[in-house]
C-alpha positions in Angstrom: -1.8 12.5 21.7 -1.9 14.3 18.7 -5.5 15.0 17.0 -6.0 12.7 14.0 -5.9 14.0 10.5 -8.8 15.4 8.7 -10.3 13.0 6.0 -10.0 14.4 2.7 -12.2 13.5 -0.2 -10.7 11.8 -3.0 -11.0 9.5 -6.1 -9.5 5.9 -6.1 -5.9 6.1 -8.0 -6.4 4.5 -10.8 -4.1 3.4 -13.9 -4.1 6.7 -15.2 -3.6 8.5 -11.8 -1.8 5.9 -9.7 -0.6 7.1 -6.1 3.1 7.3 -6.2 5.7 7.1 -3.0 9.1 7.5 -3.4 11.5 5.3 -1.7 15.9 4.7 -1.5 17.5 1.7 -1.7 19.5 1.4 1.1 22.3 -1.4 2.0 19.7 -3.6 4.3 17.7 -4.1 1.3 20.3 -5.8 -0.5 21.1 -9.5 -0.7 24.4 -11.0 -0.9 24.4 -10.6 -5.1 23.9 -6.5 -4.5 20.0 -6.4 -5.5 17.1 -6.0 -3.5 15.8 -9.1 -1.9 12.5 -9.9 -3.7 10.3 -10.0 -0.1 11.4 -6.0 0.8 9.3 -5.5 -2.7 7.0 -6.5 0.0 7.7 -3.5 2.7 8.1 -1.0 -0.1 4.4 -1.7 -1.0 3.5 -1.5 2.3 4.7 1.4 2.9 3.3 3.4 -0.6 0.0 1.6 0.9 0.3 3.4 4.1 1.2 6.5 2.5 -1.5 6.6 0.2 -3.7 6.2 3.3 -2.2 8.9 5.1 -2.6 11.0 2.0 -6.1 10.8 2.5 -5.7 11.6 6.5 -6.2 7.8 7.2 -4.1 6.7 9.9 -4.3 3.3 10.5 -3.4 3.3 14.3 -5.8 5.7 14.6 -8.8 4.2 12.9 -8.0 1.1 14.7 -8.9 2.7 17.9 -11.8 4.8 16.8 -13.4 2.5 14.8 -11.6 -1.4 15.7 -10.8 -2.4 12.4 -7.9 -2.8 10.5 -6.5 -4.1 7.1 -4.4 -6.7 6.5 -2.8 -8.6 3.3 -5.1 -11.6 2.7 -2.9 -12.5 -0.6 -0.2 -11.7 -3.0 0.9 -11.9 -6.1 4.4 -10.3 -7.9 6.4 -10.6 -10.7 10.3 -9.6 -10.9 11.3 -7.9 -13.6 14.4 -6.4 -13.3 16.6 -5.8 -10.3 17.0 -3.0 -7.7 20.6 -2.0 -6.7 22.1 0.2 -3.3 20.6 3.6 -3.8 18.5 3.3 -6.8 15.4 5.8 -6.0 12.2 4.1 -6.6 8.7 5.3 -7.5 6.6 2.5 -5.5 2.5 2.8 -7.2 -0.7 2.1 -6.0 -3.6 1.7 -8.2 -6.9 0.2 -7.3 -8.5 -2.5 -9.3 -11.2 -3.5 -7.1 -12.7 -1.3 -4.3 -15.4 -3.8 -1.9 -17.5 -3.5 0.9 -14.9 -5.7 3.2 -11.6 -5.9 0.9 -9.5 -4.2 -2.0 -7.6 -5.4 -4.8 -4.8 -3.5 -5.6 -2.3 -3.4 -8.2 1.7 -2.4 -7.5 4.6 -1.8 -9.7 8.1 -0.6 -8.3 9.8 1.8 -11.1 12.9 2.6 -11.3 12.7 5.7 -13.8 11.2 4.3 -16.8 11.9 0.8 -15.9 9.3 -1.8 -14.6 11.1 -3.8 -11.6 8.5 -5.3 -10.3 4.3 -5.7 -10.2 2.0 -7.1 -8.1 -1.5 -7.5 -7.1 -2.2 -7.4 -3.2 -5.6 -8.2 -2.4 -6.2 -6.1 1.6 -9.2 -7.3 4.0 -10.5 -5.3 6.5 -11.1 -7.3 9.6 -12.2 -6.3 13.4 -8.8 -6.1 15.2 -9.9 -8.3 18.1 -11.5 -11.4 16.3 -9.5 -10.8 12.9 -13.0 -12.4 11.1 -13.5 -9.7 8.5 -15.7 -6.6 8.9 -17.4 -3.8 6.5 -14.6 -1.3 5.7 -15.9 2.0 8.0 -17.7 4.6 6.5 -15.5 7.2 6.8 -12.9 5.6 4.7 -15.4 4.6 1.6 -17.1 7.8 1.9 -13.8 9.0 0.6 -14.6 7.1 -2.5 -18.2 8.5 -3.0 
């Protein structure tokens, strides 16, 4: 097993400094009409959430075993703006809006260039991976923020 990342100190992306992950559309992303299906908006900010993470040498398999919590989407909210098609590159964003002991709100837009596709606010809890009844979010993560 692999040692686990350093942490690295950082600030909270923010709307003028938003975390940005690139990701491809490919052809299982598309629905019968040729555009993305609106739930793999869904994965794509997932995955720019995970990256972000990562960014800061969070690994979430990782901190589950070292520390036994782990986040999870408590609720969502997104608005379609304009479609994704097969191989449009995307810039997928992460900004936080509200940063709590147990939970963050987070707001996410997909971009296609200079076009808003979609934006939406995820709300993530962090919970105690056995009982999933929610938990503090550990210190080494909001020392990150401090």
């Amino acid at each position: 097993m692999s040692e686990p990342a350093t942490l690295r100190s950082a600030t909270l992306p923010s709307a003028s400094q938003p975390f940005r992950h690139a990701v491809r559309v490919y052809w299982e992303d598309t629905d019968a009409g040729g555009v993305v299906f609106y739930a793999n908006y869904l994965k794509y900010f997932e995955r720019a959430r995970t990256e972000w993470l990562r960014s800061l040498g969070v690994q979430q398999q990782a901190l589950r075993e070292a520390t036994g919590a782990m986040f999870l989407v408590t609720d969502t909210a997104l608005r379609y703006k304009q479609p994704a098609r097969l191989d449009d590159a995307l810039q997928i964003t992460v900004v936080v809006d509200d940063f709590r002991p147990a939970s963050m709100k987070l707001s996410q837009q997909a971009w296609r260039g200079e076009t808003l596709l979609c934006e939406g606010e995820i709300r993530i809890g962090c919970v105690d991976a056995t009982s999933l009844r929610p938990c503090r979010i550990p210190t080494q993560i909001t020392a990150l923020f401090t």
